[in-house]
N, C-alpha and C positions, 0 to 999 in steps of 0.2 A: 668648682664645676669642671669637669672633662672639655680639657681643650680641644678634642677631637670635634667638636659639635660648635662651630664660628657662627655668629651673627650671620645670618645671610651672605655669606660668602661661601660654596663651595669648594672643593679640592677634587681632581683627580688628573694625572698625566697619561692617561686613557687618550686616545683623539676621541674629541665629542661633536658631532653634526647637530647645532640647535636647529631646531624649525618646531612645526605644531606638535605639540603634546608631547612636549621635552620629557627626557625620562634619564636621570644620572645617577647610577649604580657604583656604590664602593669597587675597586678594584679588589678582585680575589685571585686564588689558585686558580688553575685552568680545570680541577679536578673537584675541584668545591662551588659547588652550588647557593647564591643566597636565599638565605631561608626568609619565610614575609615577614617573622621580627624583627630580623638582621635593620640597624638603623642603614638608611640610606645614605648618609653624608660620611665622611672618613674625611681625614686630614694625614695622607700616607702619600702624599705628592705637592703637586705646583700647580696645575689652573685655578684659576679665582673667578670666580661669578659673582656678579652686580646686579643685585635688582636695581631698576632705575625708575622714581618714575617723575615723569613730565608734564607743567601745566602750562597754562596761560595765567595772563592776571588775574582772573577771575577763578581760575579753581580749578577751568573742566579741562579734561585728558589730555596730550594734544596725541595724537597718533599719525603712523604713514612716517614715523622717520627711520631711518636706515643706520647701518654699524656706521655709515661716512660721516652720520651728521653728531658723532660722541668722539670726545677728547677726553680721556683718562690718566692722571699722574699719580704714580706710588712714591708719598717720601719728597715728590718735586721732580722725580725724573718718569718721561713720558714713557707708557706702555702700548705696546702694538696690540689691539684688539685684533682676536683670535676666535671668539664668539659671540654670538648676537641671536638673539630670541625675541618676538614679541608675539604675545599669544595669549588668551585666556583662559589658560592652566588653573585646576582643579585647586583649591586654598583650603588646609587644615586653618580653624579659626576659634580661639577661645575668646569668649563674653565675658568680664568681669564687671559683674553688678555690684555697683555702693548700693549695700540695701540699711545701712544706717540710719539711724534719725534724722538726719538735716536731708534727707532725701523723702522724705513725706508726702511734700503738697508737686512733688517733679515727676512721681510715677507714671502716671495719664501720659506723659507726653515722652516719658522714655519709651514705656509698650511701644508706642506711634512710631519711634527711631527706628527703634529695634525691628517690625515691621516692615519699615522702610529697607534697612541695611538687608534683611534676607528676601525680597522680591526679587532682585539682581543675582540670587546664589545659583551656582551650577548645580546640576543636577548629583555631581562626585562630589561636590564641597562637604566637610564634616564640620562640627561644630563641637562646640561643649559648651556649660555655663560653670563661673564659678560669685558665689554670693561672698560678700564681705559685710559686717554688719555685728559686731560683738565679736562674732565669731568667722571663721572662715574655713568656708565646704563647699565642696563639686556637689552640684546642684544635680548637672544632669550630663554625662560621660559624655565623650565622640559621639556622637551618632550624625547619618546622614537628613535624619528629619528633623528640619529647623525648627517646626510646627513644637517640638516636643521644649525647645530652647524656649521659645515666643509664652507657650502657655504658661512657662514655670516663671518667666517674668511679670507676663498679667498679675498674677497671684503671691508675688511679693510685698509683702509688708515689711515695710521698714521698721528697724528699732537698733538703737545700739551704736557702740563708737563706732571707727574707720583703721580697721586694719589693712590700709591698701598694700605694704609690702607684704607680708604674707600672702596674700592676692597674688601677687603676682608671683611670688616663691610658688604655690600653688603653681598656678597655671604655665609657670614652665618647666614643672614636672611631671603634668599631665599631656606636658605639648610632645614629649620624646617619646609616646606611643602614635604621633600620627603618622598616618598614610601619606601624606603628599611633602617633596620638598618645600612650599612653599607656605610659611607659616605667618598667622600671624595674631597678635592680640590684641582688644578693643576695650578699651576703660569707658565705661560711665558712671561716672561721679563728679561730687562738686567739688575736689580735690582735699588734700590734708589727711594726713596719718597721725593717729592720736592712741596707738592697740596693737602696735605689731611688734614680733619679737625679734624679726630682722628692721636692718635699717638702709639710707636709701645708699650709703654707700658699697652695701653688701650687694645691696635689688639691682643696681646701676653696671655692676663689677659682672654677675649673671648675667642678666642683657648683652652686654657686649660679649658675651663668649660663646653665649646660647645662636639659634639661625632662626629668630624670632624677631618679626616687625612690629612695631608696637605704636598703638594707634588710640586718639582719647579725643570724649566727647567731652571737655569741661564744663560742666555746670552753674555758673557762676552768678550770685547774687549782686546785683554791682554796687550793693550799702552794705557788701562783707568786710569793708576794710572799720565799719561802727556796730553790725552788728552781731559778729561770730569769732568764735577763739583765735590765736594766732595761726594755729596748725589749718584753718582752712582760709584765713588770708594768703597764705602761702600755696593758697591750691595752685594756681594757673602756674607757677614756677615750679612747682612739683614736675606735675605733668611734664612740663616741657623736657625736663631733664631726664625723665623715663621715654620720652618718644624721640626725639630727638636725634640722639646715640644711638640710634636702630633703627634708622633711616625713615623712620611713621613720621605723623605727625599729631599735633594735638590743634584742634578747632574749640577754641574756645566759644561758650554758647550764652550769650546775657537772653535771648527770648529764648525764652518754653517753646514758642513756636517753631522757631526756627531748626529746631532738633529732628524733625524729619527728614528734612530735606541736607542735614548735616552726618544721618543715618546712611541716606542713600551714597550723598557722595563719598564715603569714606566706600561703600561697598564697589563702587564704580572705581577707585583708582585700586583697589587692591586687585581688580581685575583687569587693570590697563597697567602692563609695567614690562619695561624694556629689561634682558638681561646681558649682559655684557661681559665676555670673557677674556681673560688674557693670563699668558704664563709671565710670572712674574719675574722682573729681571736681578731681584735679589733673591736669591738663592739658599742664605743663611736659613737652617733652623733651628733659631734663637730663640722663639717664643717671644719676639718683642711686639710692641704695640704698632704696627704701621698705617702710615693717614692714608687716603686714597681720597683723590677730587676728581668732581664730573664735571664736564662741560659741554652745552650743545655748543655745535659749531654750523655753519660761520658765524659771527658774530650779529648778523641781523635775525635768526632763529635767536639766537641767548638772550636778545634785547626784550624779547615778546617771550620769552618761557620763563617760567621757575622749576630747577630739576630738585630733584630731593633723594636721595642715599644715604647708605649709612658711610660717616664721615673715617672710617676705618675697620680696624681686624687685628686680631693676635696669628701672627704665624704659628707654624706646627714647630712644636719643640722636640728634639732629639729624648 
């Protein structure tokens, strides 16, 4: 994959002023106009942006903090924040539906998530669905009516093994036609890959290069460790390793019930999230791997928060 295009990290040595309804333009000629499929992100410079986002113990958002109260180190050496956003900007968002067999008697209550997740949607928000389930196909393009995502879920029937990498090979090649910088993908399933012709060290390698956050509702039986193959014992570790490295997260779900309201709050932080800019003070372009840590500060905020990022980035290579 085209290292141009970093996990949630941006690039440009433009000055950029964040405030409401940030908007970050590849650097061009003075003469040259971007056209609207021109991608938006380029990696042809030095500023980095950070989505950030911040909770309490319990889960919910925390907001009202400012660029003072973020400490950021690249590699272990501290960087000077240089930008700061917090706002709730318009999210390019693909749905990947396990519509396989062991997903059967969980339908009912995924619609109800699903539901959930899009009452909070902005009015710019786009969406897509992609189904996995024997096979794996774009169910229903970008569009901005959720309604049309929502109906094509109601009406899934399950059948068939779990090709969740290709799922997600899918959907983040259908993510590099969106609109908005801020992207992100949602898994529902009960984890396990058993059908795909990529693998997770190939899915995992993408992710971190793509500018894609990756978010999952686990499903989880909690007598799968006696009564389901290996490959979906191993779901909730899955998961974790796909969301994880792309700063999402993954909520594991033992009730049925519980899945709406785990619907809602995944759609509540992806529209609460701090962004945080800085020119980086290594300079190399290496192409190497570099870690990046967050922290709230002072220390009595960090005691009461849990921050969440992606844990690094590939620099731009010569």
């Amino acid at each position: 994959m085209d290292r141009k295009y970093l996990v949630a990290f941006l690039f440009s040595c433009a000055p950029i002023a964040l405030a409401q309804n940030v908007s970050i333009l590849p650097r061009v000629a003075a003469a040259t106009a971007p056209k609207p499929s021109d991608p938006v992100l380029r990696v042809d410079s030095c500023l980095v942006l950070v989505p950030v986002h911040v909770t309490n113990e319990i889960g919910q958002p925390i907001t009202g903090l400012t660029i003072d109260d973020f400490q950021l180190t690249e590699d272990g050496v501290e960087q000077n924040l240089s930008a700061f956003a917090a706002e709730d900007a318009p999210v390019s968002v693909g749905l990947l539906l396990d519509a396989s067999g062991s997903m059967r008697n969980k339908m009912g209550k995924v619609s109800q998530a699903a539901a959930a997740f899009f009452q909070t949607a902005n009015a710019q928000d786009e969406f897509f669905l992609v189904e996995f389930g024997g096979r794996t196909k774009l169910e229903v393009p970008f569009t901005t009516n959720w309604d049309d995502v929502y109906q094509r879920i109601v009406r899934t029937r399950p059948l068939g093994q779990t090709p969740l990498f290709d799922a997600v090979h899918l959907a983040l090649k259908v993510m590099k036609t969106a609109r908005h910088p801020r992207k992100a993908l949602v898994i529902l399933s009960d984890g396990g890959d058993n059908w795909s012709a990529h693998n997770l060290r190939q899915i995992r390698r993408a992710l971190m290069e793509s500018d894609v956050q990756v978010f999952a509702m686990g499903i989880f039986d909690k007598d799968v460790e006696h009564n389901h193959a290996r490959e979906e014992r191993l779901g909730p570790m899955l998961l974790e390793d796909l969301t994880g490295p792309t700063g999402g997260r993954n909520y594991p779900v033992e009730r049925l019930d519980d899945l709406p309201a785990i619907g809602e709050q995944i759609s509540r932080e992806l529209r609460h999230e701090y962004v945080l800019g800085y020119y980086s003070t290594n300079i190399a372009t290496d192409g190497k791997y570099r870690r990046v840590r967050v922290k709230v500060t002072p220390a009595t905020k960090e005691d009461a928060a849990r921050v969440y990022f992606r844990p690094g980035y590939y620099a731009p290579a010569e």
